[in-house]
C-alpha positions as CSV (number, residue, x, y, z in Angstrom):
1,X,-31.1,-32.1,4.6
2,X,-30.6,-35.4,4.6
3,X,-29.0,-36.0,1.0
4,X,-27.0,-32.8,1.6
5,X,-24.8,-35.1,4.3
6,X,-23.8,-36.9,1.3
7,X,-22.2,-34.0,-0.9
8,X,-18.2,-33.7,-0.4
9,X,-17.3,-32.1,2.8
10,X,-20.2,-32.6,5.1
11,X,-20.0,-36.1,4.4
12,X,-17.1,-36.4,6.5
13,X,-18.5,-34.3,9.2
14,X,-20.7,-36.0,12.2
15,X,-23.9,-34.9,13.1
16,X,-23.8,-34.7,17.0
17,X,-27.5,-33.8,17.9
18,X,-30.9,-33.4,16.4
19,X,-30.8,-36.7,14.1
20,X,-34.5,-36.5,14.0
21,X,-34.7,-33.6,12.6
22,X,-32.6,-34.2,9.4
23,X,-35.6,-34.0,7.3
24,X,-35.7,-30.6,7.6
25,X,-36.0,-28.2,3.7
26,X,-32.8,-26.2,3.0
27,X,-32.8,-23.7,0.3
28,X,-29.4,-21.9,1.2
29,X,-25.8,-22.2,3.2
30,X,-24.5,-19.1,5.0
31,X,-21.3,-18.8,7.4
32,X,-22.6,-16.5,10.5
33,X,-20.1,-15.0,13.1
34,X,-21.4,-12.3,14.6
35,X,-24.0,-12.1,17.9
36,X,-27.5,-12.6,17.5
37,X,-27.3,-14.5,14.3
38,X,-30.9,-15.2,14.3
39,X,-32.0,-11.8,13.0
40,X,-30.3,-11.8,9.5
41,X,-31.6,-15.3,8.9
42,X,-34.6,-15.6,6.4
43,X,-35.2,-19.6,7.6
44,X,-34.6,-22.8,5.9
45,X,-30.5,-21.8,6.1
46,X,-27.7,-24.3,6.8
47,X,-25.2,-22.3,9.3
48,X,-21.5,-22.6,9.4
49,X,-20.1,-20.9,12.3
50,X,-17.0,-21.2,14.9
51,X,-19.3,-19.3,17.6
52,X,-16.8,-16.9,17.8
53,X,-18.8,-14.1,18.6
54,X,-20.6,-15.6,21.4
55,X,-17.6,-18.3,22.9
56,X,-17.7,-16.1,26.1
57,X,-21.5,-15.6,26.0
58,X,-22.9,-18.3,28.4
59,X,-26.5,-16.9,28.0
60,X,-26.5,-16.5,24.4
61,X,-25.2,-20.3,23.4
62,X,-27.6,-21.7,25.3
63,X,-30.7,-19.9,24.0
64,X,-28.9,-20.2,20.3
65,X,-30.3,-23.2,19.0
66,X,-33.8,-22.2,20.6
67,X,-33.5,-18.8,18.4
68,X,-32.5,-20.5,15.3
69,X,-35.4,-22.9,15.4
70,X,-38.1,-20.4,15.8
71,X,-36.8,-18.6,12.6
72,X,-36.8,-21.8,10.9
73,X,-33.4,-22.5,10.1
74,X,-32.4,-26.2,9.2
75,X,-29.1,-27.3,10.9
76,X,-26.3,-25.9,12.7
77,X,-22.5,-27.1,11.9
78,X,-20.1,-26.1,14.5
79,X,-16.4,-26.0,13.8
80,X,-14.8,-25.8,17.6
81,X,-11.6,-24.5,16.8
82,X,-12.9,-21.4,19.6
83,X,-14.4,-23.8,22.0
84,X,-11.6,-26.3,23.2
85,X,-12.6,-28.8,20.3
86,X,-15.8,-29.2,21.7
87,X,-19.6,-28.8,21.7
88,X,-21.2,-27.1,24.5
89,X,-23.6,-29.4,26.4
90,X,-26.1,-26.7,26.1
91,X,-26.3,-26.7,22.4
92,X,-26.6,-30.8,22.3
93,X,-29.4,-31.1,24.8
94,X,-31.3,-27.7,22.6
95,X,-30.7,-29.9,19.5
96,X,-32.1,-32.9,20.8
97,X,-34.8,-31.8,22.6
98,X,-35.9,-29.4,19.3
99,X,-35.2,-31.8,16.8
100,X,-32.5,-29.0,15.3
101,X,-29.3,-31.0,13.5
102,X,-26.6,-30.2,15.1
103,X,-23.3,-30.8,13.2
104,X,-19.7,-30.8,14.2
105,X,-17.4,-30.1,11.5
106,X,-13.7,-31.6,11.6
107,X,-10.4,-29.0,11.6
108,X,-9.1,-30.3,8.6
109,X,-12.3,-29.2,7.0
110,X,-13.3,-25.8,5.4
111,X,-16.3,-24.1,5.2
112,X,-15.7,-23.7,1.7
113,X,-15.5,-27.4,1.1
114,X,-19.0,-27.9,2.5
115,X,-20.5,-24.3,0.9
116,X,-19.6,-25.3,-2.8
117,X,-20.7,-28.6,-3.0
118,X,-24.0,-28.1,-0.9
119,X,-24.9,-24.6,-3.3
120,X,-24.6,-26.7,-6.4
121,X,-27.0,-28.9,-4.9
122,X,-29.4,-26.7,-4.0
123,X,-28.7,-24.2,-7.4
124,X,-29.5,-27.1,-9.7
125,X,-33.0,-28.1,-7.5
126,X,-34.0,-24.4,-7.3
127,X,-36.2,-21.5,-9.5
128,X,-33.2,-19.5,-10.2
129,X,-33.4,-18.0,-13.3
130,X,-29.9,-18.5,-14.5
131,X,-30.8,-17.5,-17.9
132,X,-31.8,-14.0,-16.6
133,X,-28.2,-14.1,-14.8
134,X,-26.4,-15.1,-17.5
135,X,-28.1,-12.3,-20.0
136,X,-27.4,-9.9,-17.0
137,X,-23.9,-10.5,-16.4
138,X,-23.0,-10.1,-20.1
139,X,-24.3,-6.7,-20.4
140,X,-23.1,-5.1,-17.3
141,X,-19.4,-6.8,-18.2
142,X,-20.0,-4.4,-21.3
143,X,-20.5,-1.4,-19.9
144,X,-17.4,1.0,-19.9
145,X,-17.7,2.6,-16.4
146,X,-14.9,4.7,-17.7
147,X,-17.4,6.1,-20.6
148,X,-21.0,5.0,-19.6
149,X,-20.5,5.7,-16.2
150,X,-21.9,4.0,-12.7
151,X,-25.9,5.7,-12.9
152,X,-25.9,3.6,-16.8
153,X,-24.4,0.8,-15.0
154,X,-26.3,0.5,-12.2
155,X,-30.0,1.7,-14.2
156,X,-29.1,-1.4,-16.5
157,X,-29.3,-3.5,-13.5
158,X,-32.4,-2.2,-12.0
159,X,-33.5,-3.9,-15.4
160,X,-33.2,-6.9,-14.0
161,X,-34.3,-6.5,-10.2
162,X,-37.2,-4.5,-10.1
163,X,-36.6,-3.1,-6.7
164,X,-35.1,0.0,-5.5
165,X,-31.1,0.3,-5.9
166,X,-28.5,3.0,-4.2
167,X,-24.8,2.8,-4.9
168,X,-22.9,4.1,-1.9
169,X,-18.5,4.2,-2.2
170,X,-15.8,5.2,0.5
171,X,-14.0,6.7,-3.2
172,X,-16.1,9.7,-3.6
173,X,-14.4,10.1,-6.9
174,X,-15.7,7.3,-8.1
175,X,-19.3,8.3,-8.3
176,X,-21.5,11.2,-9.8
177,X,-24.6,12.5,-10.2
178,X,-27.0,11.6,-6.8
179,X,-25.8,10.9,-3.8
180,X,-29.1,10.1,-1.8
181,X,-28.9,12.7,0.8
182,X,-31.8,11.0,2.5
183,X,-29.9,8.2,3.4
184,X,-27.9,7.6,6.3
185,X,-24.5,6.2,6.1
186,X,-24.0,2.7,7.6
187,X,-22.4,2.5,11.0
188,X,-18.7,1.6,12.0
189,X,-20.1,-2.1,13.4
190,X,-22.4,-2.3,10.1
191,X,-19.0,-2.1,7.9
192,X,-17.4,-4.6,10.6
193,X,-19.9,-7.2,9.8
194,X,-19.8,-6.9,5.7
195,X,-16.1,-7.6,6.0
196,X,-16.4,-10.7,8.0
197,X,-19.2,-11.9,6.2
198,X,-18.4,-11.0,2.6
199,X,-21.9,-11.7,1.5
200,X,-25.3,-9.5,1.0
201,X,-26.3,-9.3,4.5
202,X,-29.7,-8.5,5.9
203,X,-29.8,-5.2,7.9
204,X,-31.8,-2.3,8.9
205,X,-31.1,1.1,7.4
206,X,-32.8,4.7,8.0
207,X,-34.2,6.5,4.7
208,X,-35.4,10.1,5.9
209,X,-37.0,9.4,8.9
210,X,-37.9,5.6,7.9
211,X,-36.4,2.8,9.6
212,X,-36.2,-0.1,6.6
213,X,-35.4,-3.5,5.9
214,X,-32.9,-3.7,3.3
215,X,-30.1,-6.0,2.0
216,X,-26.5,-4.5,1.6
217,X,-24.5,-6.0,-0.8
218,X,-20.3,-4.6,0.2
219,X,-17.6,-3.5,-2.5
220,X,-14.5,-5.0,-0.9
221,X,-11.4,-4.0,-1.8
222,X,-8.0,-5.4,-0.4
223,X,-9.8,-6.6,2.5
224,X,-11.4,-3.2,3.1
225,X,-14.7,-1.8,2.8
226,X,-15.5,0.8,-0.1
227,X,-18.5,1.2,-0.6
228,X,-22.1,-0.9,-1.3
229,X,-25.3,-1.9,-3.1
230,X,-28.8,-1.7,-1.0
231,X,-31.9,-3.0,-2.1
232,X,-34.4,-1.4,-0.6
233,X,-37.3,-4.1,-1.0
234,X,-35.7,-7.4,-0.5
235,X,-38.1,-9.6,0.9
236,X,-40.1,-10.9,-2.4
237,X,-40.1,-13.3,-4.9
238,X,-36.9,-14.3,-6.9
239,X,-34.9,-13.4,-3.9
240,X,-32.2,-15.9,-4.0
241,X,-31.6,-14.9,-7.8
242,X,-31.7,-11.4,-7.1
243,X,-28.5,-11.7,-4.3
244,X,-26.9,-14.2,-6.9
245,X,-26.8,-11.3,-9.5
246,X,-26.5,-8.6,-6.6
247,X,-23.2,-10.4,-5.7
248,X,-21.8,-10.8,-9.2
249,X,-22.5,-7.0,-9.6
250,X,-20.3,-6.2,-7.0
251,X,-17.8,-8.1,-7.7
252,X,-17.4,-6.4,-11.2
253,X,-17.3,-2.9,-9.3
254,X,-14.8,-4.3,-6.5
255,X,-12.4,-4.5,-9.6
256,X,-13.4,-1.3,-10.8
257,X,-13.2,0.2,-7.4
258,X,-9.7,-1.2,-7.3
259,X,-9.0,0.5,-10.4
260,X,-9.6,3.8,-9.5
261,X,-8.5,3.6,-5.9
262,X,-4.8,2.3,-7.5
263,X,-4.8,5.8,-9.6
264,X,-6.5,8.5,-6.9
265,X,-3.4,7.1,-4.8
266,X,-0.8,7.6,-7.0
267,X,-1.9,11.0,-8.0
268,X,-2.3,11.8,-4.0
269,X,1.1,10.3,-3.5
270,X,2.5,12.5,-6.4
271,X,0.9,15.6,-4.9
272,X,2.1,14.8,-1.4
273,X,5.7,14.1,-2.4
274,X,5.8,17.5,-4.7
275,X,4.5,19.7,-1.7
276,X,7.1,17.7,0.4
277,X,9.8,18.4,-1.9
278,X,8.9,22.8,-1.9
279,X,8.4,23.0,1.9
280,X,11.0,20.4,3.3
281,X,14.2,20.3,0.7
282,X,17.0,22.3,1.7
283,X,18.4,22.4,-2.4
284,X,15.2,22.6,-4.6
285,X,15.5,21.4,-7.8
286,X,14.3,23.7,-9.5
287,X,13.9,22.0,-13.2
288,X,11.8,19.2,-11.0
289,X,9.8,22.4,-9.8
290,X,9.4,23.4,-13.3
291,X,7.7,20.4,-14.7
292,X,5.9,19.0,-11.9
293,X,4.7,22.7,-11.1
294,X,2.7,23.1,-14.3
295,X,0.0,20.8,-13.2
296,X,-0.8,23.3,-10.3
297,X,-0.3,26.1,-12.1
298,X,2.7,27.1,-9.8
299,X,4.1,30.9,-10.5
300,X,7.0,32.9,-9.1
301,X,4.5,36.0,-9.2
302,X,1.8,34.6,-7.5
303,X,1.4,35.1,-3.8
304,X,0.6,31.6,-1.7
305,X,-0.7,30.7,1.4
306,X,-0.1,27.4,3.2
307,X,-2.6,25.6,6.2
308,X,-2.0,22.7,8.5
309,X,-4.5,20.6,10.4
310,X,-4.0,18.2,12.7
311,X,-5.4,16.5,16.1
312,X,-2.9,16.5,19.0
313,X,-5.3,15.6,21.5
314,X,-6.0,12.1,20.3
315,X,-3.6,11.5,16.7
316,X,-4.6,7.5,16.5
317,X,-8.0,8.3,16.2
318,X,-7.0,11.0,13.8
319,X,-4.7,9.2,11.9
320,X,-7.1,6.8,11.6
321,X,-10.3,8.7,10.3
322,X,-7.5,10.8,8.1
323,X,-6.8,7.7,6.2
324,X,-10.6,6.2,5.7
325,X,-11.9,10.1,4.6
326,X,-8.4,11.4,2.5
327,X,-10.3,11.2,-1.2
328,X,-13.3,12.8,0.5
329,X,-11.2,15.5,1.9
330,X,-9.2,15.7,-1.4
331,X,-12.4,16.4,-4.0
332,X,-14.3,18.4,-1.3
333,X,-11.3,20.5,-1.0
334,X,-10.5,21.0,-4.7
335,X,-13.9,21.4,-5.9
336,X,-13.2,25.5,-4.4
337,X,-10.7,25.6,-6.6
338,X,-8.6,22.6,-8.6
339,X,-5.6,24.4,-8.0
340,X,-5.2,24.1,-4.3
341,X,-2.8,21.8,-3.4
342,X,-3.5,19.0,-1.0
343,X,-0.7,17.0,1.2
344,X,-1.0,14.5,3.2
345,X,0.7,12.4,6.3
346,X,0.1,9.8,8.8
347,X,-0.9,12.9,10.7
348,X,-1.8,16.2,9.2
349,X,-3.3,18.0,6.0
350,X,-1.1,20.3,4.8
351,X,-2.9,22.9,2.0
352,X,-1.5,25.7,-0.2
353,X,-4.0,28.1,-1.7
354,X,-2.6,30.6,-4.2
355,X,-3.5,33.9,-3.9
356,X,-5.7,34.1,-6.9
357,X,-8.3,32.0,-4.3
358,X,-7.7,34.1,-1.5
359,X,-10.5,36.2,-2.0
360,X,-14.0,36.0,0.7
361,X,-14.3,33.3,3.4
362,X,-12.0,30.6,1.9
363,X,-10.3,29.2,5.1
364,X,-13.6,29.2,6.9
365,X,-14.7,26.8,3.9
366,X,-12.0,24.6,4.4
367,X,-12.6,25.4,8.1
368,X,-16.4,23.5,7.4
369,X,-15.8,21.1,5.5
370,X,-13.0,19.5,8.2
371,X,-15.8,19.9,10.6
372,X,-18.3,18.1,8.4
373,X,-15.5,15.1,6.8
374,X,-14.1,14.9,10.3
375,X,-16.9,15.1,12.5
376,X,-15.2,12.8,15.6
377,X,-12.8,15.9,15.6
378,X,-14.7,18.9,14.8
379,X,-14.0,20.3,18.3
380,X,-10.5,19.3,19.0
381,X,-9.0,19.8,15.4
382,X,-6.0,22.2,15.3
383,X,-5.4,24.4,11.9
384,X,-2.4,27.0,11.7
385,X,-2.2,29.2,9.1
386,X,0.6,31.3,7.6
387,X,1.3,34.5,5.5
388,X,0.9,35.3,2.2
389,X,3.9,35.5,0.7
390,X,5.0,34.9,-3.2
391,X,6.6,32.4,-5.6
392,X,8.0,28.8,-4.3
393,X,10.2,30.4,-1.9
394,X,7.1,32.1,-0.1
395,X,5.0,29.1,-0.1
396,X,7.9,27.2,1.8
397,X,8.1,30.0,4.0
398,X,4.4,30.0,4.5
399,X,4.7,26.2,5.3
400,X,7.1,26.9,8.3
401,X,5.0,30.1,9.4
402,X,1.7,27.7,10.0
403,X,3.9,24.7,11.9
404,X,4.5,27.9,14.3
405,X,0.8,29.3,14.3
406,X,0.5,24.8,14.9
407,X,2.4,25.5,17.8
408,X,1.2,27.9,19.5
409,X,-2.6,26.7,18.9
410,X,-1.4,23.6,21.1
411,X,0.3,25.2,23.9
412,X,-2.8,27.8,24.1
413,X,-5.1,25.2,24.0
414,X,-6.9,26.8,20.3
415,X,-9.3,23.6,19.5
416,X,-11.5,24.1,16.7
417,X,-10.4,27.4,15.6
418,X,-7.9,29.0,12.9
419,X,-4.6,30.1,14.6
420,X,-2.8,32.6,12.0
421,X,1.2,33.3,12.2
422,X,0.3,36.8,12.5
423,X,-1.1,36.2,16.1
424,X,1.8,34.9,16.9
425,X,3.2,38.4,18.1
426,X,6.4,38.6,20.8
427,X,6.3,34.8,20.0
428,X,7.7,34.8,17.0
429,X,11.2,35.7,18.5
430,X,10.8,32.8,20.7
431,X,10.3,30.5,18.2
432,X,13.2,31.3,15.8
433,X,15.9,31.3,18.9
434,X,14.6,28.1,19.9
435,X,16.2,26.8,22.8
436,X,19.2,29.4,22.8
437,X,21.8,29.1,26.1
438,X,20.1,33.1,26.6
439,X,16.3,32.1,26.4
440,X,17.3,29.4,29.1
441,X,19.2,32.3,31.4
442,X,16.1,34.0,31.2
443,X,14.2,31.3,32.1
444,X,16.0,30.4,34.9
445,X,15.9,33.5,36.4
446,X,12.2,34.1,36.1
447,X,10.0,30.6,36.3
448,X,12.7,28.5,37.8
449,X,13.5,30.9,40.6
450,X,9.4,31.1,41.1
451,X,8.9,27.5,41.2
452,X,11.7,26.7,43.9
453,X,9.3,28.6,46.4
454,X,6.7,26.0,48.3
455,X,3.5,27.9,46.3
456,X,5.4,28.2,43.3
457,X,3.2,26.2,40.6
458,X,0.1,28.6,42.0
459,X,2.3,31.9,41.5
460,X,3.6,30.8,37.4
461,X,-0.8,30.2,37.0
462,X,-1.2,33.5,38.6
463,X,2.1,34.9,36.3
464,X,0.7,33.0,32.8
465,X,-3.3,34.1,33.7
466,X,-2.0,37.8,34.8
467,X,-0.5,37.7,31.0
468,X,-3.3,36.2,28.9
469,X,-5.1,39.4,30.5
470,X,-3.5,42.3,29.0
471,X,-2.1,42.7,33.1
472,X,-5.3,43.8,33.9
473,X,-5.6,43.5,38.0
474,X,-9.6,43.0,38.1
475,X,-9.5,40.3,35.3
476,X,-6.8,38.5,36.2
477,X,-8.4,38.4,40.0
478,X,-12.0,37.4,38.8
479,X,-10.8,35.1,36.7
480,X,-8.6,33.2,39.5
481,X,-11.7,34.0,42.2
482,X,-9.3,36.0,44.2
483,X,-9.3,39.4,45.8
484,X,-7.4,42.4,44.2
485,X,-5.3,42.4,47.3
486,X,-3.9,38.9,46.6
487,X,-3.0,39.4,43.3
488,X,-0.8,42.1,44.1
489,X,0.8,40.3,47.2
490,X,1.7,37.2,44.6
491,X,2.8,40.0,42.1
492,X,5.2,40.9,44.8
493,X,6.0,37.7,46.1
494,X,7.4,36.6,42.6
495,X,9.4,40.3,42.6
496,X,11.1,39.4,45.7
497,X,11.8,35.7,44.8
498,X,13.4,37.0,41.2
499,X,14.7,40.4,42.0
500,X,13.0,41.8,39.3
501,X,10.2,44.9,39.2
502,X,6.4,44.8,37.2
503,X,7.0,48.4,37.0
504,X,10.2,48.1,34.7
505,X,9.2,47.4,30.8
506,X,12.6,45.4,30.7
507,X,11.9,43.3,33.7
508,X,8.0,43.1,32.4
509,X,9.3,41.4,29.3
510,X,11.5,39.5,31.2
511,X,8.4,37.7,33.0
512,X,6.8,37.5,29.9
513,X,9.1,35.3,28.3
514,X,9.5,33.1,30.9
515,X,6.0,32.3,30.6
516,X,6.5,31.4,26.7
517,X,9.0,29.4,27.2
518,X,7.3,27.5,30.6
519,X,4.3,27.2,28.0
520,X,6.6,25.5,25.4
521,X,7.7,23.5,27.5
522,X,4.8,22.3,29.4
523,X,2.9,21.5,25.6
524,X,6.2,19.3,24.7
């Protein structure tokens, strides 16, 4: 420890605590923010930390320095930018009293000006085998991932780290062949940590029904996290040139990564901008249809069918687990059939399924794999669906038909289910007047006059529930836990406040599409 104060950037640090203790071995240098730092620490570590994680933690700073010396790491540097500039009195009196250095690193200085000097020390005074790096590195930067592929890749370098390797990625297109079932994917908070620390990170992972130690090693791309490298059997000889090579070997598939993530989203944006242009444009240009339609085999004979999913209930969330699963979604979705077409926005998938497709339990496949993709939103999910109906002109059509079937899944409260336009029914009429100056007459002469009476809000339930049950007296009553009797005395009560007669089909219908439109507006 003590000749790795002199290397350039701890040298102009101060240590603050612990002095005795600066004999202490080192073998590595590690930036920690996260809580309980002690448990991914294999001993004999230099940290470098801000204490973010813990600045509000009372408790946990002051047993810190008592956690890090039973695991055996060297020295603590502190850089206080989180702390008012200061040490906490805890940590001082822990260092001293345990002999732990305790080292306060100036603002001006980065971590990465003490972490480079300090590894080259400790690289050229340790068994790495740099030889059996260097012959490593040169023949994965050989490999053609675009011809070879990742399982060639990655089996070349199990060649060099005898332990047991999985390759995990966020890009499902990216990888083939096994995709190790019996492991469970890494939690949200797991992923939160690899993106602060950067680094292979010590962490417990379940295999089957084993709970293991492993090392994860992250593919980071732009900042975010796609995918990993997990050795299953890290604790063992060689260690520190095992990580060296792990971390090399990711960094070769973060470009890669980067790669094909830069060309899945152009082809999604591509796809996404040619559905836009059939369903939304008033003028379709039709030689753009032409061209761009031959990829998706796109015919004026052939019947299509178009689906939309979203989640009103709680669209952040959504919007958020849309983005992170979209090339999941994509290949799940066009491994049925690679003619599908897939569109998406901040909000929604919108699908078109040609009629060629049609045939057997194709939406309740799509229907399963939402459920499975999107399992925060299984339950709440809402997919309408529209007709079948041919050529471009039919599938933009279709479009407008499921937004409808959308609709009226949200003002009926249809959560996890398929809503087809055809259910629609009287609806439909609704729908295409939209708010005409004659559906609001009707309304105000139905609902508005009911509500103006003191009990109103229960009569329009009583109305919508009387409704939803074919105007069945007995159902409507059990399902409100009233008697019979009542029923027909609010039945009436609305007839005298309106002026209008259950008994009359006209007036009826009347009633009825008051409630529509008192739905519509109540979902808006």
């Amino acid at each position: 420890m003590k000749t790795l104060l002199n290397t350039e950037g701890l040298a102009k640090c101060n240590v603050v605590a612990g002095e005795k203790g600066l004999d202490r071995y080192v073998k590595n240098i590690t930036i920690m923010e996260v809580p309980e730092v002690s448990k991914w620490l294999k001993g004999n570590e230099i940290i470098l930390t801000s204490l973010y994680a813990i600045k509000d933690d009372e408790h946990a700073i002051a047993n810190l320095i008592y956690e890090l010396d039973r695991v055996n790491a060297s020295a603590l540097a502190i850089k206080t930018v989180y702390l008012d500039n200061k040490i906490p009195e805890s940590i001082i009196r822990s260092g001293n009293a345990l002999n732990f250095p305790i080292i306060l690193i100036p603002k001006e200085i980065k971590y990465l000006d003490i972490m480079s000097p300090v590894l080259n020390l400790i690289m050229n005074d340790s068994s790495i085998d740099y030889k059996k790096i260097e012959l490593a590195m040169k023949m994965l930067n050989e490999i053609s991932l675009e011809v070879e592929g990742y399982e060639y890749f990655m089996n070349t370098l199990k060649r060099f780290i005898d332990f047991d390797l999985t390759i995990e990625s966020e890009i499902s297109y990216v990888l083939t062949g096994d995709n190790h079932y019996d492991i469970q994917p890494i939690t949200e908070e797991q992923i939160q940590e690899l993106l602060i620390i950067k680094k292979p990170v010590p962490m417990q992972r379940n295999r089957q029904v084993h709970s293991l130690e492993t090392v994860i090693s992250p593919i980071i791309v732009d900042g975010k996290y796609y995918g990993n490298i997990t050795s299953w059997a890290p604790y063992r000889e060689h260690l520190e040139s095992d990580i060296l090579l792990l971390e090399k070997a990711v960094s070769i598939l973060s470009f890669e990564f980067l790669k094909k993530k830069v060309r899945i989203d152009i082809e999604q944006q591509y796809e996404s901008d040619f559905f836009k242009e059939i369903v939304y444009s008033e003028s379709l240009n039709q030689r753009n249809i032409e061209i761009w339609g031959k990829k998706y085999n796109l015919s004026t004979t052939i019947g299509y069918q178009c689906l939309i999913i979203t989640n009103y209930k709680n669209i952040d969330a959504f919007r958020k687990d849309l983005e992170r699963n979209k090339y999941r979604l994509s290949e799940a979705i066009k491994k049925i059939h690679h003619y599908i077409i897939v569109a998406f926005t901040q909000e929604s998938i919108s699908i078109a399924l040609p009629k060629t497709i049609l045939e057997g339990d194709i939406l309740d496949k799509i229907q399963e794999l939402l459920k499975k993709l999107l399992i925060h939103h299984s339950s709440s999910i809402v997919i309408g669906v529209g007709q079948e109906l041919k050529g471009i002109v039919g599938m933009k059509k279709s479009f407008k038909q499921a937004e409808k079937a959308l609709q009226l899944a949200n003002q009926t409260n249809r959560l996890g289910i398929i809503t087809h336009y055809d259910e629609i029914g009287t609806r439909r009429l609704i729908f295409e007047l939209g708010s005409s100056e004659e559906l609001l007459n009707i309304y105000n002469e139905t609902i508005l006059m009911i509500l103006d009476d003191e009990k109103g809000f229960e009569l329009v339930k009583t109305l919508e529930c009387y409704f939803n049950h074919d105007e069945s007296l007995k159902i409507t009553s059990d399902c409100l836990y009233i008697h019979v009797n009542t029923l027909k005395y609010r039945l009436k009560r609305m007839e005298e406040l309106t002026g209008l007669s259950f008994k009359r089909v006209d007036d009826r219908t009347m009633f009825y599409i008051g409630c529509i439109i008192h739905e519509s507006r109540q979902s808006m």
